[in-house]
FIDREN-131963 format. One line per 4 residues: their letters; for each residue x, y, z of N, C-alpha, C, O. Coordinates in nm, 4 decimals. Layout:
<pts>
a) X Y Z X Y Z X Y Z X Y Z ~ ...
</pts>
This chain:
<pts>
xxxx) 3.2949 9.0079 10.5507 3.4361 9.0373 10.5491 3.5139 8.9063 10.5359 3.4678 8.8073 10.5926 ~ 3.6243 8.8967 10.4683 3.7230 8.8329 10.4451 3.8000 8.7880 10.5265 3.8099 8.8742 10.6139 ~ 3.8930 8.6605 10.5632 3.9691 8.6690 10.6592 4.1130 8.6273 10.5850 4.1261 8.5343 10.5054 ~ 4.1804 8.6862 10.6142 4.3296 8.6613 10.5491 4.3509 8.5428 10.5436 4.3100 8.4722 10.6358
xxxx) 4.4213 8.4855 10.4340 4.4949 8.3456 10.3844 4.5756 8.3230 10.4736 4.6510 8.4124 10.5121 ~ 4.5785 8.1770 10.5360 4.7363 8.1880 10.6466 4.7710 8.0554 10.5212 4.8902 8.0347 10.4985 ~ 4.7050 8.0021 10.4728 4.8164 7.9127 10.4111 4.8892 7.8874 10.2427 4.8598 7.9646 10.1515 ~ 4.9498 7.8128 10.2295 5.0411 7.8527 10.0872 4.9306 7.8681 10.0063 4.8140 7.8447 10.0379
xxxx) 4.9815 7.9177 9.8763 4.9126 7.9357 9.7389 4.9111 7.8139 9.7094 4.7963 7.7982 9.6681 ~ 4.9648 7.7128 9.7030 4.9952 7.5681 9.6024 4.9602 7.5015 9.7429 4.9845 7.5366 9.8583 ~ 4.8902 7.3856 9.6857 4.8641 7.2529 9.8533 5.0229 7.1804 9.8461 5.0630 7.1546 9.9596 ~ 5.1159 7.1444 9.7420 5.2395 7.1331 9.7788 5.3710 7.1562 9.7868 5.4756 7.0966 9.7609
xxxx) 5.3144 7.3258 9.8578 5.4444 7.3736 9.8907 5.3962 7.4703 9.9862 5.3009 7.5481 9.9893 ~ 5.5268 7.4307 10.0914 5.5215 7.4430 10.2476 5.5598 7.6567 10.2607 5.5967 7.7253 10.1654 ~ 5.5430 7.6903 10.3545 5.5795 7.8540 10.4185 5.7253 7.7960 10.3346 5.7252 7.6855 10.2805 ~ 5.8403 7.8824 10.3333 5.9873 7.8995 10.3930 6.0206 7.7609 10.2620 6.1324 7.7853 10.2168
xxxx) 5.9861 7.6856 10.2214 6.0477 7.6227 10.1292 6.0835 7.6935 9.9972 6.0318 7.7996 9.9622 ~ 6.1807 7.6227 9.9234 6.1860 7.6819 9.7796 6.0722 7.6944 9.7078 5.9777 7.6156 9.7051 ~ 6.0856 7.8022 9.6464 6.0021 7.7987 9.5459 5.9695 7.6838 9.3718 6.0532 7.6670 9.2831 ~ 5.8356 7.6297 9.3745 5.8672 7.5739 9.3055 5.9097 7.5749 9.1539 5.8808 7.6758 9.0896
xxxx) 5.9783 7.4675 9.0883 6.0299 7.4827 8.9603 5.9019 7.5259 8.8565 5.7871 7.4832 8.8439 ~ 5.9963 7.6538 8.7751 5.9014 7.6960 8.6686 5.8258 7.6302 8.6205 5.8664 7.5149 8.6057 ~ 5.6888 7.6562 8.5725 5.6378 7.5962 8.4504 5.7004 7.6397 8.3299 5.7723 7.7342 8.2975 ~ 5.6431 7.5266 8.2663 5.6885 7.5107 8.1352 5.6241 7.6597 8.0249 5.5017 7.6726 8.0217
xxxx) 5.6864 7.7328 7.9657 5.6232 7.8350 7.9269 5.7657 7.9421 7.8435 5.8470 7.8965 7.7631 ~ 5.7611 8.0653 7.8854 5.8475 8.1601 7.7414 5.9458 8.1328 7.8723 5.9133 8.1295 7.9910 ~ 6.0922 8.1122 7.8050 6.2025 8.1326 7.8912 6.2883 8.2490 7.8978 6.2994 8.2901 7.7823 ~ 6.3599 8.3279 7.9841 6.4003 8.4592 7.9346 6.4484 8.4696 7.7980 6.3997 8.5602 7.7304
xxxx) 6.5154 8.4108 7.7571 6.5594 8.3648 7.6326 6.4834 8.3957 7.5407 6.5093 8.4730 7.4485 ~ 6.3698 8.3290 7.5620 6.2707 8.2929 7.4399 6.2292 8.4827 7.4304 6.2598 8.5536 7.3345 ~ 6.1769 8.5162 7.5184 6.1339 8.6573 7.5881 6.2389 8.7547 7.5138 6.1682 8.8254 7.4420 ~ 6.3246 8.7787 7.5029 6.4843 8.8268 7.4658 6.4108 8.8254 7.3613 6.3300 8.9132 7.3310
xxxx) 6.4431 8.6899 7.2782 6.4245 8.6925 7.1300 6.2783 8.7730 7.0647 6.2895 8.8041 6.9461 ~ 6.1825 8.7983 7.1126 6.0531 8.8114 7.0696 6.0838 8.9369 7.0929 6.0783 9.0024 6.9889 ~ 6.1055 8.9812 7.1594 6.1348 9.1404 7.1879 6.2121 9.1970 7.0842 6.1680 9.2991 7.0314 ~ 6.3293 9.1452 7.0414 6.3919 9.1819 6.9715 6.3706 9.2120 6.8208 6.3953 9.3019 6.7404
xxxx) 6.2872 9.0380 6.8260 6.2640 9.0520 6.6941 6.1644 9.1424 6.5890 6.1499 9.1519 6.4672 ~ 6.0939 9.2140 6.7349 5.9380 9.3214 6.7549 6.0110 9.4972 6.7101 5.9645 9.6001 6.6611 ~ 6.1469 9.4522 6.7611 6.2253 9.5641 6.7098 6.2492 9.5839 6.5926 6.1899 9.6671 6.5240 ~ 6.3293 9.5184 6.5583 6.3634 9.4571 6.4038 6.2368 9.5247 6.3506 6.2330 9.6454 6.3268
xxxx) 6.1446 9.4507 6.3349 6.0097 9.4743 6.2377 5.9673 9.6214 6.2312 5.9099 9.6728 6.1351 ~ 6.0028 9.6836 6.3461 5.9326 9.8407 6.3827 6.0513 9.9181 6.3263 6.0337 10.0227 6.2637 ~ 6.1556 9.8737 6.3454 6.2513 9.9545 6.2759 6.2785 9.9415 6.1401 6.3256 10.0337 6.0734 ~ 6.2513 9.8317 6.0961 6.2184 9.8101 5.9622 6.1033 9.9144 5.8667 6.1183 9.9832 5.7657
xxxx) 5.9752 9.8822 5.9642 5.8943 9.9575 5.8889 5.9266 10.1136 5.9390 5.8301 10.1761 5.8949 ~ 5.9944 10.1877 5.9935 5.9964 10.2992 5.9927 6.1302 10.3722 5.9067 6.1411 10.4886 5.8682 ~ 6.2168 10.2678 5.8943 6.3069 10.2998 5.7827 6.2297 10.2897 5.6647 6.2790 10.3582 5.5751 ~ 6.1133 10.2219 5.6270 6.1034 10.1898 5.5030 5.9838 10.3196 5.5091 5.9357 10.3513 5.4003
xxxx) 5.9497 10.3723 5.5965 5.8302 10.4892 5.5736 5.9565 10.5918 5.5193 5.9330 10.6343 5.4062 ~ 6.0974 10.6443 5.5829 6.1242 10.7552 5.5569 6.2134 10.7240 5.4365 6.2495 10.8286 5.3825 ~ 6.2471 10.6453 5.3939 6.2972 10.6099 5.2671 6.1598 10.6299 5.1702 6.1764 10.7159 5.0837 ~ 6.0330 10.5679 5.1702 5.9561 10.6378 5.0561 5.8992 10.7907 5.0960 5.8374 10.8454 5.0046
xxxx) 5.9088 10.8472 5.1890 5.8660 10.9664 5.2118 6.0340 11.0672 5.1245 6.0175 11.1762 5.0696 ~ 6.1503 11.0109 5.1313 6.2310 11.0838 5.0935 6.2763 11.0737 4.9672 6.3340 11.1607 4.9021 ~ 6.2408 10.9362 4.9269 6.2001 10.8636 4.7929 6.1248 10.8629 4.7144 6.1033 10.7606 4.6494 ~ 6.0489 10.9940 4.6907 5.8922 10.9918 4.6339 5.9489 11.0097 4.4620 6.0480 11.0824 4.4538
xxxx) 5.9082 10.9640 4.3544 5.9104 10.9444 4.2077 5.8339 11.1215 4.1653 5.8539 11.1776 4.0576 ~ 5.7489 11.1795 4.2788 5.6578 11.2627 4.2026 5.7329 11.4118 4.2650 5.7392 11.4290 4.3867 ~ 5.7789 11.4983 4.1826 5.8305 11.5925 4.1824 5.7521 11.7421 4.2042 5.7885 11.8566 4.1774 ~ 5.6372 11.6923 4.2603 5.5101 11.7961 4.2574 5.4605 11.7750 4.3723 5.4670 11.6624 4.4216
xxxx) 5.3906 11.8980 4.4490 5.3393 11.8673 4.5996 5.3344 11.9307 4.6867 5.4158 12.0207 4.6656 ~ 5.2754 11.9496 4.8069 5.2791 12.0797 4.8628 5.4310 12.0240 4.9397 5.4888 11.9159 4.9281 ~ 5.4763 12.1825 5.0449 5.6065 12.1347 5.1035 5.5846 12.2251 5.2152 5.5023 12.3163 5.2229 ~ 5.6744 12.1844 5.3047 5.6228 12.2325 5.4509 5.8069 12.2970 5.4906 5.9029 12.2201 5.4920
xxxx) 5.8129 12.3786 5.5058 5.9075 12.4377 5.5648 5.9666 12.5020 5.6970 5.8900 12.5833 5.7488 ~ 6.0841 12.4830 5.7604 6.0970 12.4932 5.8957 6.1466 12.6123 5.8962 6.1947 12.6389 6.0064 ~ 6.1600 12.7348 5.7846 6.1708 12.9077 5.8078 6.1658 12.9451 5.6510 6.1455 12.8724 5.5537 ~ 6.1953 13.1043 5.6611 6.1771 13.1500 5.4944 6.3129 13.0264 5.4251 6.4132 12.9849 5.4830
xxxx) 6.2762 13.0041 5.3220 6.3783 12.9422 5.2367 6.4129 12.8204 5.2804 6.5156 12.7727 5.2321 ~ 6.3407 12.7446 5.3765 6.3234 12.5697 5.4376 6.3511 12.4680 5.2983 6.4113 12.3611 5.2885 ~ 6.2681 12.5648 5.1818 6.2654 12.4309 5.1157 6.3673 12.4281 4.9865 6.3606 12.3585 4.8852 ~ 6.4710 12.5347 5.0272 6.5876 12.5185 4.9499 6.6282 12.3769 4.9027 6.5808 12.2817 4.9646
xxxx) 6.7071 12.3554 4.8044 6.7841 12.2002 4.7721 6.9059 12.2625 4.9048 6.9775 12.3626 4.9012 ~ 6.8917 12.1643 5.0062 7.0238 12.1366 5.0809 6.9999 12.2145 5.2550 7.0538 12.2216 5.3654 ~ 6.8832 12.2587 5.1803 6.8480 12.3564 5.3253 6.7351 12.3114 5.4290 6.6594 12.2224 5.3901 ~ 6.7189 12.3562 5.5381 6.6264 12.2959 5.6197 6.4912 12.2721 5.5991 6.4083 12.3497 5.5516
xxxx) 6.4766 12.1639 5.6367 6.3179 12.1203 5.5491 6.2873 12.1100 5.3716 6.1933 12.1344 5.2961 ~ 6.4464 12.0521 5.3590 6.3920 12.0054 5.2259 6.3352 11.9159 5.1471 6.3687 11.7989 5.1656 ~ 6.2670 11.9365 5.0735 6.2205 11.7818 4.9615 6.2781 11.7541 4.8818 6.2407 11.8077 4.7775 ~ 6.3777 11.6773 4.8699 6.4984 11.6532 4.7677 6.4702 11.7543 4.6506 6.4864 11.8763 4.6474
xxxx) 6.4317 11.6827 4.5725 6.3770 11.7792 4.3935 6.2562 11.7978 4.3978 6.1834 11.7316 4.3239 ~ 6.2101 11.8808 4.4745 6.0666 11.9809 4.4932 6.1157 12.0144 4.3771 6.2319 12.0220 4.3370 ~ 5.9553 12.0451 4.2976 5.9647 12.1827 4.2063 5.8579 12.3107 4.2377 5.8664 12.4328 4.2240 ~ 5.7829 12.2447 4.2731 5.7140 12.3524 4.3334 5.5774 12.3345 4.4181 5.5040 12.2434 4.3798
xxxx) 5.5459 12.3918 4.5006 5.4029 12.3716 4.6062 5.3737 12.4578 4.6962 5.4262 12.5690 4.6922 ~ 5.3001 12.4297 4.7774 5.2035 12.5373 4.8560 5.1602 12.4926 4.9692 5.1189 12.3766 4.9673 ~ 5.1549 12.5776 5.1184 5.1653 12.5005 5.1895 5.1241 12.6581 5.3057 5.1345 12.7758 5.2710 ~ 5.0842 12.6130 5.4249 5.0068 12.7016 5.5290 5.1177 12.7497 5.6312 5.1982 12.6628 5.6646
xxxx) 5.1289 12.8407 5.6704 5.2638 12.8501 5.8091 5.1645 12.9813 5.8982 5.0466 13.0090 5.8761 ~ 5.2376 13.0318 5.9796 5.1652 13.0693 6.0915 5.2013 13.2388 6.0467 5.3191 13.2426 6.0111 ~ 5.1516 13.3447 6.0402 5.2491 13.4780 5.9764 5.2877 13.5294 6.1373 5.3187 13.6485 6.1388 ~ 5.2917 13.4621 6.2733 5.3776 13.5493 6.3458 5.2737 13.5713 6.4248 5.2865 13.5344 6.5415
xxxx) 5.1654 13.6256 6.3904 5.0586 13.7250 6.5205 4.9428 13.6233 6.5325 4.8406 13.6715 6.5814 ~ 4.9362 13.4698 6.4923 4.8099 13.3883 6.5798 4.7181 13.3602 6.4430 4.6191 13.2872 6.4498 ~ 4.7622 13.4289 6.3091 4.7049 13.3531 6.1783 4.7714 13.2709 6.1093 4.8533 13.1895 6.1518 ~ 4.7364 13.2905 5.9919 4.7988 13.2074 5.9365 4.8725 13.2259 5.7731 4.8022 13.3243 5.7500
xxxx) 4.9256 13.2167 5.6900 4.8742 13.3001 5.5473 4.9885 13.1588 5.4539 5.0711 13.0803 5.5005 ~ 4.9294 13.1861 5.2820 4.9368 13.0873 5.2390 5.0887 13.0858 5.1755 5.1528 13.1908 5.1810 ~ 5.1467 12.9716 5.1165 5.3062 13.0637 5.0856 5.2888 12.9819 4.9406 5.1792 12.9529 4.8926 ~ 5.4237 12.9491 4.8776 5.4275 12.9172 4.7255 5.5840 12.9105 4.7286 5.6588 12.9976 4.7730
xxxx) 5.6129 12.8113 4.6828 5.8033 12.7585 4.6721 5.7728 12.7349 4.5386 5.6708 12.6740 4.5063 ~ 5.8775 12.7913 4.4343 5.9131 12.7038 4.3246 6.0205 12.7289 4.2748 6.0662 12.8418 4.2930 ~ 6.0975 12.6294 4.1939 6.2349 12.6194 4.1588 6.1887 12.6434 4.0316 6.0757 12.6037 4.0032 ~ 6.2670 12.7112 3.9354 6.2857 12.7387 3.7729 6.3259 12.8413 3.7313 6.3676 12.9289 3.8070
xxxx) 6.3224 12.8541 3.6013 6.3911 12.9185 3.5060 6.3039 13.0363 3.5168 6.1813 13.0279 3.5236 ~ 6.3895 13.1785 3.5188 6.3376 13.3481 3.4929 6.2949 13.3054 3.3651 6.3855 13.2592 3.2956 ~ 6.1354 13.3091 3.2942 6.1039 13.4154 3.2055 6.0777 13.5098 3.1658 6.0856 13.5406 3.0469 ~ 6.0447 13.5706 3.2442 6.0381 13.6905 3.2159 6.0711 13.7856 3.3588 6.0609 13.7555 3.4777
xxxx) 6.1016 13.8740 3.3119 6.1590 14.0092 3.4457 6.1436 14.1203 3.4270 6.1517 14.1788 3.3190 ~ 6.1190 14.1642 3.5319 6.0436 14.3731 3.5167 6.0873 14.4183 3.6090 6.1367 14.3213 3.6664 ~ 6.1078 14.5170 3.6769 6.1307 14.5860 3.8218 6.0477 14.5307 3.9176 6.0917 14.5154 4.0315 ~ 5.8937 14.4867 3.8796 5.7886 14.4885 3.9673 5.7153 14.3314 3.9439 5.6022 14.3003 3.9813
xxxx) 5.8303 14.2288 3.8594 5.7370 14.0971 3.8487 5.8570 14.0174 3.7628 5.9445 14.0731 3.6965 ~ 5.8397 13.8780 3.7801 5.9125 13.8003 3.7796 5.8363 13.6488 3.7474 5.7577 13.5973 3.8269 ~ 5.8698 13.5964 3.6337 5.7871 13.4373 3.5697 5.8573 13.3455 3.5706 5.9535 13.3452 3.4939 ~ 5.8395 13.2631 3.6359 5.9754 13.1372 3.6532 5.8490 13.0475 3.6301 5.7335 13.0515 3.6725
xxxx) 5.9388 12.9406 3.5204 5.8806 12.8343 3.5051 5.9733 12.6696 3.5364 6.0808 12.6410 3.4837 ~ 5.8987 12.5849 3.6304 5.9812 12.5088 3.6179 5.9316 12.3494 3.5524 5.8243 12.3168 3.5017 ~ 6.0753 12.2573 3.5807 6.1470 12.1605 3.4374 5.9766 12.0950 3.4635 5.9721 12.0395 3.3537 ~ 5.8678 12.0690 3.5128 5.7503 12.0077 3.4620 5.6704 12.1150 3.4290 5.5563 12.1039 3.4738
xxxx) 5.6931 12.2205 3.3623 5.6056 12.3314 3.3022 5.5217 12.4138 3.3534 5.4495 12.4925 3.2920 ~ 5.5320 12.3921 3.5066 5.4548 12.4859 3.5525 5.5235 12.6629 3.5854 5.6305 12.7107 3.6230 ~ 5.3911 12.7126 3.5453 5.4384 12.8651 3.5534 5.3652 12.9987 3.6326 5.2470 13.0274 3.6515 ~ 5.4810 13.0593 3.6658 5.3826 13.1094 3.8107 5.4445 13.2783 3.8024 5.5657 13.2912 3.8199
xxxx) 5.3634 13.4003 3.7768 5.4263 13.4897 3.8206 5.4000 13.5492 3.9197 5.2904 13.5376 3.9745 ~ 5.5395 13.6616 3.9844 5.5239 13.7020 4.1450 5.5624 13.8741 4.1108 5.6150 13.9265 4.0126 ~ 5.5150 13.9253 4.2272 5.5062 14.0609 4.2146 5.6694 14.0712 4.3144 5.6802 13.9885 4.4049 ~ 5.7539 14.1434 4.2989 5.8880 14.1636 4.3126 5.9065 14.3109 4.3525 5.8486 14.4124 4.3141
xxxx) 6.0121 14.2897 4.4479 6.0629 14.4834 4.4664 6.1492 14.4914 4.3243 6.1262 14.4197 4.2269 ~ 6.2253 14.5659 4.3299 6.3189 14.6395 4.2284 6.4399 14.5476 4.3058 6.5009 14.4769 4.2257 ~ 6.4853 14.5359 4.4465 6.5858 14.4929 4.5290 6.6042 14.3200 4.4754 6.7108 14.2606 4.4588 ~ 6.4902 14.2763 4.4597 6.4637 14.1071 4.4278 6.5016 14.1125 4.3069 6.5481 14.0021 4.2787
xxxx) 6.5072 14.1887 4.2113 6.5276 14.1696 4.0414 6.7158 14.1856 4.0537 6.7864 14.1365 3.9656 ~ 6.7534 14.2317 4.1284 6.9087 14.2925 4.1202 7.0028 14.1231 4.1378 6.9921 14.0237 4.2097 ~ 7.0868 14.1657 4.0332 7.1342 13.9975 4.0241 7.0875 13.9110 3.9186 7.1446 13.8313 3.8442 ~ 6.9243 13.9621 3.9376 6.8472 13.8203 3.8172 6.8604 13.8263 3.7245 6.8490 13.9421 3.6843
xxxx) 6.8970 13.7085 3.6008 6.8355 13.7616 3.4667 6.7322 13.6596 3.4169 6.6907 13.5628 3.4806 ~ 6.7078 13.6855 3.3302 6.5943 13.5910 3.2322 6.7408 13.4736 3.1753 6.8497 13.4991 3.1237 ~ 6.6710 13.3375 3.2183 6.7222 13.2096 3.1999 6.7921 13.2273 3.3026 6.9074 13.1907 3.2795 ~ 6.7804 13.2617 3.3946 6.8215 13.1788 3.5398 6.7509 13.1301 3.5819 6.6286 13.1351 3.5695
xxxx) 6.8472 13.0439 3.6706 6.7253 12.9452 3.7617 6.7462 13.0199 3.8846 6.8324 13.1037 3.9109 ~ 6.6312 12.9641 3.9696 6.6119 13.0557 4.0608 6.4508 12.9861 4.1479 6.3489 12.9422 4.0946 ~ 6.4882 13.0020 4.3098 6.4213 12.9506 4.4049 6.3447 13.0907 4.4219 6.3862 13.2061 4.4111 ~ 6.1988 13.0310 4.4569 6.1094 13.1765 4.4875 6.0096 13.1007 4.6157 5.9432 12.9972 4.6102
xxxx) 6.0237 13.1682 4.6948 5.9170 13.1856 4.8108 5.8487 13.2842 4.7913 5.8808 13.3999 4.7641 ~ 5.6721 13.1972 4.8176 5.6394 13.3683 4.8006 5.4677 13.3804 4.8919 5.3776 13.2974 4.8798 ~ 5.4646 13.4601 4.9470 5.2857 13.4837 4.9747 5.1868 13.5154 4.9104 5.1713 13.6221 4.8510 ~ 5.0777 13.3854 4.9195 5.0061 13.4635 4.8368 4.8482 13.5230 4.9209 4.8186 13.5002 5.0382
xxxx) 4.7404 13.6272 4.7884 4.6302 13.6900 4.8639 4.5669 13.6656 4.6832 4.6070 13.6938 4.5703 ~ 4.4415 13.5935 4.7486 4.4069 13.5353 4.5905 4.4369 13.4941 4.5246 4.4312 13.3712 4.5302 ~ 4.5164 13.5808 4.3606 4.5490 13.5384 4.2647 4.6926 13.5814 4.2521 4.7657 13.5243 4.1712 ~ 4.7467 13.7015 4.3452 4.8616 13.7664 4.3463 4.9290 13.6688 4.4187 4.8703 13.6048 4.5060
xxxx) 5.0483 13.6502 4.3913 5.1990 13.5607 4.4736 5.2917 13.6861 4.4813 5.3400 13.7371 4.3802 ~ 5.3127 13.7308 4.6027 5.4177 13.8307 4.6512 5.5598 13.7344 4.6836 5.5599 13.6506 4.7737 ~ 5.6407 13.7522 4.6237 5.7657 13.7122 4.6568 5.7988 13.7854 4.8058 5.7500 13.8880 4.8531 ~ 5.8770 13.7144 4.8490 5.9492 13.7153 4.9744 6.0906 13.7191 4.9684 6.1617 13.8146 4.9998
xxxx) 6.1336 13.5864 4.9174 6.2418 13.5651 4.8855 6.2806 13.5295 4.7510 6.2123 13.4316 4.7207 ~ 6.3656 13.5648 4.6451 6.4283 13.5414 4.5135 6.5530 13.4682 4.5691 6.6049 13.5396 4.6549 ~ 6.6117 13.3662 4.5536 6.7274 13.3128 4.5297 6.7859 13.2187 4.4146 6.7448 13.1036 4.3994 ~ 6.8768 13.2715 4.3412 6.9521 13.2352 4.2603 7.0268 13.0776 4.2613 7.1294 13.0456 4.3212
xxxx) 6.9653 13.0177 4.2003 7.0511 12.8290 4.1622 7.1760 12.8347 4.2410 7.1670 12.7953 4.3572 ~ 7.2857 12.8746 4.2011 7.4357 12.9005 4.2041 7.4263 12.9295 4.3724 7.5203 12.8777 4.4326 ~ 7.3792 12.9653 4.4141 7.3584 13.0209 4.5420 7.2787 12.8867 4.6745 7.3318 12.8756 4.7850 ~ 7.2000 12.8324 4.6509 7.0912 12.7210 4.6647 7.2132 12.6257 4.7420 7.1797 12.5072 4.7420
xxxx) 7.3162 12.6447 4.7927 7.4446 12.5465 4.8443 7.3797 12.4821 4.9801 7.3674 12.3647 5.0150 ~ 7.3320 12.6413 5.0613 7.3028 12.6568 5.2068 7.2285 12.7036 5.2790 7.1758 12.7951 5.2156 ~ 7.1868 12.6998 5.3784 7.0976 12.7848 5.3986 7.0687 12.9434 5.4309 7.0899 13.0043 5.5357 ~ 7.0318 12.9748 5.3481 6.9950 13.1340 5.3795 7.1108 13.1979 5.2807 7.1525 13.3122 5.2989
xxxx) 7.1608 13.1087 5.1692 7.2768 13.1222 5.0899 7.2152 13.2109 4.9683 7.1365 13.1523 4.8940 ~ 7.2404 13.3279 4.9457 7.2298 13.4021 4.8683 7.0708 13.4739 4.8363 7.0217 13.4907 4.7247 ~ 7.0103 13.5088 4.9668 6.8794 13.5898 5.0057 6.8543 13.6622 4.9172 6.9689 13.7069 4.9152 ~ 6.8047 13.7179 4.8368 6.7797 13.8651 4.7960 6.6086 13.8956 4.8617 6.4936 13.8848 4.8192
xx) 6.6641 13.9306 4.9650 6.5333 13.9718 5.0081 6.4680 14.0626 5.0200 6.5495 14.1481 5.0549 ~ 6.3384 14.1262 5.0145 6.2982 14.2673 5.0260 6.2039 14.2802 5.0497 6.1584 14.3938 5.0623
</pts>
């Protein structure tokens, strides 16, 4: 067993005297500055992550959305100029199911299906109520959410360009 220290840490300096003068080493000052400047750098690089994450050149990609129609232009969870992608969400009861966003032009339209192609050529058709076609025509543009099961893409949501302001701005849903 050990027996407790009765005397100072340093051989010259007494109980009850001042403490002695600092060593030489970081001064608060110096401490201040390094800290700061640790900021700087971290805030730097995290501005510069969401500037190229919001900055991306490639107009293609999957997209992740925070409800139906997230990835509207202007709406929640958007990717500036998405044109179109695919991406996993939860359907509500503990699965999961696959979805499909794309922005473009109606080519073609039926009661029961709908071909939008968009400005990098991709082309995608979706199976539609009669309720989703009302409004549309061929050469509109037009936002499509949609589920898919295989090879079929079930629309969800049809929304019209002109409409695309806000969120949940001009639904045709069914």
């Amino acid at each position: 067993m050990t027996a407790p220290r009765t005397e100072p840490s340093t051989p010259d300096q007494a109980w009850g005297a001042a403490p002695a003068p600092a060593r030489p080493g970081w001064s608060p000052g110096k401490k201040i500055g390094i800290g700061v400047a640790a900021a700087v750098v971290l805030a730097a690089g995290g501005g510069a992550a969401v500037w190229a994450a919001t900055n991306s050149s490639s107009g293609t990609g999957s997209t992740a959305t925070g409800g139906p129609g997230g990835a509207m232009r202007g709406g929640p969870g958007a990717l500036g100029g998405a044109l179109h992608g695919e991406y996993v969400a939860s359907d509500g009861n503990g699965g999961y199911v696959t979805k499909i966003t794309q922005t473009g032009k109606v080519t073609a339209l039926s009661a029961t299906s709908l071909t939008a192609q968009s400005d990098d050529g991709f082309s995608k058709t979706y199976t539609i109520s009669g309720s989703q076609a009302t409004g549309v025509a061929t050469g509109d543009t037009v936002m499509v959410v949609a589920t898919t099961s295989g090879d079929t893409a079930t629309a969800t949501q049809v929304t019209e360009a002109d409409q695309l302001g806000g969120p949940g701005a001009g639904q045709l849903d069914g």
